[in-house]
C-alpha positions in Angstrom: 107.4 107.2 109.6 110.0 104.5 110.4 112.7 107.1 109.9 110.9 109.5 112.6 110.6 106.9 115.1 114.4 106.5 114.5 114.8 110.2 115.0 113.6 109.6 118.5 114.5 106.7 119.7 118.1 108.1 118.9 117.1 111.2 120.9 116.1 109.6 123.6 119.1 107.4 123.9 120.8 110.6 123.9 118.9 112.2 126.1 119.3 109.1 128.6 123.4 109.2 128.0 123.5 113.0 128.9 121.4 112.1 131.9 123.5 109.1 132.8 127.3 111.2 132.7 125.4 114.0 134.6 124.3 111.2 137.2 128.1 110.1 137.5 129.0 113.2 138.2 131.1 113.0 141.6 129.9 116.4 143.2 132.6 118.0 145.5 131.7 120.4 148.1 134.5 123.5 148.2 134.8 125.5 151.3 135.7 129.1 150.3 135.1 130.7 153.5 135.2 134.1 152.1 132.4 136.6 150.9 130.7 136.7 147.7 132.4 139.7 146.6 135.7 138.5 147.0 138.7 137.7 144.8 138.8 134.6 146.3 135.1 133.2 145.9 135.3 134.6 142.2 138.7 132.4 141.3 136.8 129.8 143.0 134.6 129.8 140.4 137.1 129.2 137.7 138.3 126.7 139.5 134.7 125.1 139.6 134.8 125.3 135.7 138.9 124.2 135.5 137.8 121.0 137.6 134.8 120.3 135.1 136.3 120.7 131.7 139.7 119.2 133.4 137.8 116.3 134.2 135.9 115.6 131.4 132.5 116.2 133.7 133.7 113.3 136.0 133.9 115.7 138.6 132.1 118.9 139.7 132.4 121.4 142.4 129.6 123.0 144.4 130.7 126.3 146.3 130.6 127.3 149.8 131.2 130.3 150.3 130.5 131.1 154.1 127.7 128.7 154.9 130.1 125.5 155.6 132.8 126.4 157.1 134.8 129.5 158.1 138.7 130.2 157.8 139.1 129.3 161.4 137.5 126.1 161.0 139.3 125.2 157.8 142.2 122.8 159.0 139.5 120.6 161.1 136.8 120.7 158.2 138.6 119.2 156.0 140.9 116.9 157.6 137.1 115.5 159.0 135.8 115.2 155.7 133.0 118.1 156.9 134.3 119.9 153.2 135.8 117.9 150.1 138.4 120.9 148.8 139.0 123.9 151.4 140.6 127.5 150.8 143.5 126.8 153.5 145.3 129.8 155.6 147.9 128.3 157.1 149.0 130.9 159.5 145.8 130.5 161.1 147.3 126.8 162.5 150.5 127.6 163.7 151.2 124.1 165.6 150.0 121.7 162.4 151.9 123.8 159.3 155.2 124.6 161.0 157.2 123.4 157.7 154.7 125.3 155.3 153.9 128.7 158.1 158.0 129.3 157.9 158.6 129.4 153.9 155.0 132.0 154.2 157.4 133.8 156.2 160.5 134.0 153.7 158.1 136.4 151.9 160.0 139.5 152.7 162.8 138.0 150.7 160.5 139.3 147.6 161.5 142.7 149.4 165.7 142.4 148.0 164.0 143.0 144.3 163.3 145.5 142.1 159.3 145.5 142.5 157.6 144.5 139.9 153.8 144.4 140.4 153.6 140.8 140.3 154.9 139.8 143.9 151.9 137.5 144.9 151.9 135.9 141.1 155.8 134.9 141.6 155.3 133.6 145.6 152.2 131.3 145.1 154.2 129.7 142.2 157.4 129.5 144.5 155.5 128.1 147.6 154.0 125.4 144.8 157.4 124.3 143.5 158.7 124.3 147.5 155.6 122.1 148.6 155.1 120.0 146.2 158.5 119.2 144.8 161.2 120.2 147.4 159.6 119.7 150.5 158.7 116.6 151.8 158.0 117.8 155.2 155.7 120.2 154.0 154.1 117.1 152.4 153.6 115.1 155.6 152.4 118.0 157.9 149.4 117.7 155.3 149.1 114.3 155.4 148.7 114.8 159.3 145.9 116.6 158.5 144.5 114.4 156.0 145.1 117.1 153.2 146.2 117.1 149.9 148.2 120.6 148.6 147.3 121.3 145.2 148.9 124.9 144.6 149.3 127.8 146.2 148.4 131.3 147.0 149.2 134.7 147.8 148.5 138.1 148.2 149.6 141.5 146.6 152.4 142.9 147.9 152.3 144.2 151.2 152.2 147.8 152.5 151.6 150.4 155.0 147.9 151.7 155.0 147.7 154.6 157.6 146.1 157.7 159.1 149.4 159.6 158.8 152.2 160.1 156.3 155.1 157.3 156.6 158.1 157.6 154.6 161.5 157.5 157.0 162.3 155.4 160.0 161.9 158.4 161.8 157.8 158.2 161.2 158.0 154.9 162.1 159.2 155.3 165.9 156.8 154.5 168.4 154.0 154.2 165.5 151.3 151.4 166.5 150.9 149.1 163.7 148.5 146.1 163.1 150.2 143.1 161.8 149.0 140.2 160.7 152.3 138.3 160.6 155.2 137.1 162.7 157.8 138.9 160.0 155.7 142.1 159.7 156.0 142.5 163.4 159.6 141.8 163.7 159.9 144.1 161.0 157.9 146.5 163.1 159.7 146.0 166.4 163.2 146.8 164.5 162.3 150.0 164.0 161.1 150.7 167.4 157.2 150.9 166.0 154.5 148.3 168.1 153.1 145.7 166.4 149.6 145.4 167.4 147.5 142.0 166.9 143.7 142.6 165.9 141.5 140.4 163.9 140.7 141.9 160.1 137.1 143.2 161.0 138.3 145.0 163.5 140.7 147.5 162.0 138.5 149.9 160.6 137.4 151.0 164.0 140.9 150.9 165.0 142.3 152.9 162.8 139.4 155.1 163.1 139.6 155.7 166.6 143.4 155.7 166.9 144.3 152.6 168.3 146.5 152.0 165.6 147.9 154.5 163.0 148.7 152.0 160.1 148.3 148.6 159.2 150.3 146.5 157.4 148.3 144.8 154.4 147.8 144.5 150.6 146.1 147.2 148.7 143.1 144.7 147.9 142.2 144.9 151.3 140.9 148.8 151.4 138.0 147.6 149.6 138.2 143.7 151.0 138.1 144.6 154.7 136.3 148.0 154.5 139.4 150.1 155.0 138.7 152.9 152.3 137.5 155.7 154.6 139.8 154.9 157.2 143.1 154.9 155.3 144.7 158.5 154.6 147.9 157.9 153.4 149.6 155.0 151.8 153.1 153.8 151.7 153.4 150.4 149.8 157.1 150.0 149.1 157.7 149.1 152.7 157.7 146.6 154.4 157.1 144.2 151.3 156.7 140.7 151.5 153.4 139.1 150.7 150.6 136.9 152.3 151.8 133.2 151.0 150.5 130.7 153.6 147.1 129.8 151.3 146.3 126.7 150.1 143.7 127.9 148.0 142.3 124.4 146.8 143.5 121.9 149.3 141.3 118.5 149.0 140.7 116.0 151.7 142.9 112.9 151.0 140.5 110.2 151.3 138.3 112.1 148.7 142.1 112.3 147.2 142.8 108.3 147.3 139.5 107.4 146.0 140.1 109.2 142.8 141.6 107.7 139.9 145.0 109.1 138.2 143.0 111.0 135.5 141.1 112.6 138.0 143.9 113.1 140.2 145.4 114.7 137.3 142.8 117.2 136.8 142.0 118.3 140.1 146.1 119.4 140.0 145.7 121.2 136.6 142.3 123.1 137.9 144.7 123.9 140.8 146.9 125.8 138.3 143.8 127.6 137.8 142.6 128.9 141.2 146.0 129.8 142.1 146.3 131.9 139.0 142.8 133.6 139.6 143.1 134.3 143.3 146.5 135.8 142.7 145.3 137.9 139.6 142.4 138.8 140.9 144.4 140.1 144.3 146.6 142.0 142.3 144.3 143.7 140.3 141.6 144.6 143.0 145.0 146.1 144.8 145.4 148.6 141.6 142.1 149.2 141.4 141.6 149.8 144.9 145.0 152.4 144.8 143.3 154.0 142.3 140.1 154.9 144.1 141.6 155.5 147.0 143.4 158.4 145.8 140.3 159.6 144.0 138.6 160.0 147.7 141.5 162.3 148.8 144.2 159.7 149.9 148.0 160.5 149.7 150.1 158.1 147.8 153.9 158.2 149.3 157.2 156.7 148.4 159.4 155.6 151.2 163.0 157.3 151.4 165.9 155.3 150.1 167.2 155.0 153.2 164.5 153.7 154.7 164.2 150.8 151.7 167.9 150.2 152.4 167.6 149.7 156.4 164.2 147.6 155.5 166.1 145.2 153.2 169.0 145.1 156.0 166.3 143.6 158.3 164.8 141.2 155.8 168.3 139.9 155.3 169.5 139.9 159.3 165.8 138.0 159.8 166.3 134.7 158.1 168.6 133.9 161.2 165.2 134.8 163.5 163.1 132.5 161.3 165.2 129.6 161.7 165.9 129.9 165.7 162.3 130.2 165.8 160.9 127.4 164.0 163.7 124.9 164.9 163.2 125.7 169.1 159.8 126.3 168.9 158.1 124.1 166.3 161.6 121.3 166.2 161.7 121.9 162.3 164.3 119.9 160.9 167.4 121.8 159.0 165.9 125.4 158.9 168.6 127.4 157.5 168.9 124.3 154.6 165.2 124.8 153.9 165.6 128.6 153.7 168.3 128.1 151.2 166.3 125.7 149.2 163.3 128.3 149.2 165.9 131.6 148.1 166.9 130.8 144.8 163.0 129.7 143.9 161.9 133.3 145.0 164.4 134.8 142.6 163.3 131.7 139.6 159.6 133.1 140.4 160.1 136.4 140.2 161.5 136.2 136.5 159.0 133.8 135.7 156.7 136.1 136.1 158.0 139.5 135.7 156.0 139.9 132.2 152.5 138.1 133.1 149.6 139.7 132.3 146.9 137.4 132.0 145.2 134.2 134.3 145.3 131.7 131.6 149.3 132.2 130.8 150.2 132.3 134.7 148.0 129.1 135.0 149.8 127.4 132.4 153.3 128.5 133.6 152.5 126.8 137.3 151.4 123.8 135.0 154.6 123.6 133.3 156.7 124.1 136.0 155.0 122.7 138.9 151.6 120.6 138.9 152.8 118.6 135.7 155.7 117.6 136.7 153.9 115.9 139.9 153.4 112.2 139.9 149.6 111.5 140.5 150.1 107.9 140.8 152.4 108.2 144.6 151.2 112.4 145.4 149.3 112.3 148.1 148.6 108.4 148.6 
């Protein structure tokens, strides 16, 4: 009998313990402000996990997917404190990223390369290494905004998804095509097409009613903005470049400051692991998105060589564009010396990640080389 009442007296204690570390908990509330279905809101749940087990259960995430705050409302959100950790697109906030929104816009550099499938996987890990380790202006446009970067994002590689076959520069002239970034309509302009500006749930209708005959975006997006039906023909080794202006788990820095190191520490390391889930999860909803396209009747086509060679002509002539730009317009210290630091990580990336084929080695190869070599005790404070 006295050995029984042991039994659950020790059962209770436990019972009280579990309930005690679930109490001390520090519940963080994660912005997503994506769908459900998306790749985004599913990495964010890997994250959510990454920042548990990380953490030893100090720290947990609850997800937002829609219902706190929106993409548009991001950059304000969390520099108020409205969201704890925020999926940032920096593009969307021209005047407060200037430093970050110009190496998004080096993308097309991914473009001088043999392709190899895994463009978004090498340019979040290069925008990680730039922010966080080579760019101390990228650091303090962040702390303007009372953000903390704790890896980065991107998208597939970008492409031309259209309602008519594009494969010279010929097809291109006087073509009207949605772009959804300052280099993609540069890109456009040089070869005498119009870029057209439209928000992303508008270019169905667009393209179905001719207002535009491509746009320029990653595969993932047929399925991620609806674009299946509308898309005839496909053309994805032109223009290149990717989206890589996402902060994908950026966290408010006074939720930041009042961490300790450990924490600090793990909340960089689950970082690792959104970054590697969003950009995994874009590249293979892109393929699998390819795939069904084609099985509903839609033309896969290569561009000509001569078009790939004029296209990587521009991408090289641009660099000059990008730094008159952001140096007169946004007074960005020593452009062309940021570019250069930027060119040779785009190359390091690439290699890096040429052979990758799973989240859990790309998460621990941004670990490695970027988030661990981060110093938790001056980052950020």
């Amino acid at each position: 009998m006295k050995r029984f009442t042991t039994l659950l007296a020790s059962s209770a204690l436990a019972g009280v313990t579990a309930l005690t570390s679930t109490a001390q908990a520090e519940s963080l509330r994660f912005a997503v402000g994506f769908p459900s279905a998306s790749a985004n809101v599913d990495a964010a749940k890997a994250y959510a996990k990454a920042v548990a087990d990380y953490s030893g259960g100090d720290l947990e995430i609850k997800i937002y997917e829609l219902s706190l705050l929106n993409l548009a409302e991001m950059s304000g959100g969390l520099k108020q404190g409205i969201a704890d950790v925020g999926y940032l697109l920096t593009p969307y906030f021209p005047a407060e990223y200037p430093n970050i929104n110009m190496a998004a816009e080096l993308s097309m550099l991914l473009a001088l390369n043999d392709p190899t499938g895994n463009e978004g996987l090498a340019y979040a890990g290069a925008m990680s290494e730039y922010i966080m380790l080579h760019c101390d202006d990228c650091v303090a446009e962040l702390k303007q905004q009372n953000q903390v970067f704790t890896g980065g994002g991107a998208s597939p590689q970008y492409g031309l998804l259209c309602t008519t076959p594009v494969t010279t520069a010929a097809d291109l002239k006087g073509k009207r095509l949605r772009a959804g970034g300052a280099q993609w309509a540069r890109w456009a302009k040089h070869f005498e097409a119009s870029p057209v500006s439209l928000p992303g749930n508008e270019i169905f209708e667009a393209l179905n009613q001719g207002v535009v005959d491509c746009t320029i975006q990653s595969a993932a997006e047929l399925s991620g903005l609806g674009l299946m039906d509308a898309v005839s023909d496909i053309t994805m080794s032109v223009p290149g470049g990717v989206f890589g202006g996402s902060g994908p788990a950026n966290i408010n820095q006074k939720v930041w400051q009042d961490l300790d190191a450990d924490q600090r520490k793990a909340l960089l390391h689950a970082g690792t692991v959104m970054s590697a889930n969003a950009a995994v999860l874009y590249r293979d909803y892109g393929e699998r998105d390819l795939k069904a396209a084609e099985q509903r009747g839609a033309k896969r086509h290569e561009a000509s060589e001569a078009l790939i060679a004029a296209s990587r002509d521009f991408v090289r002539q641009d660099a000059k564009n990008i730094v008159q730009y952001y140096e007169e317009k946004h007074q960005v210290r020593d452009a062309a010396g940021k570019i250069e630091v930027m060119r040779p990580l785009v190359k390091k990336w690439l290699e890096l990640t040429a052979d990758i084929d799973s989240t859990e080695a790309l998460a621990d190869l941004y670990w490695q080389e970027v988030q661990s070599k981060v110093d938790v005790d001056r980052y950020g404070l």
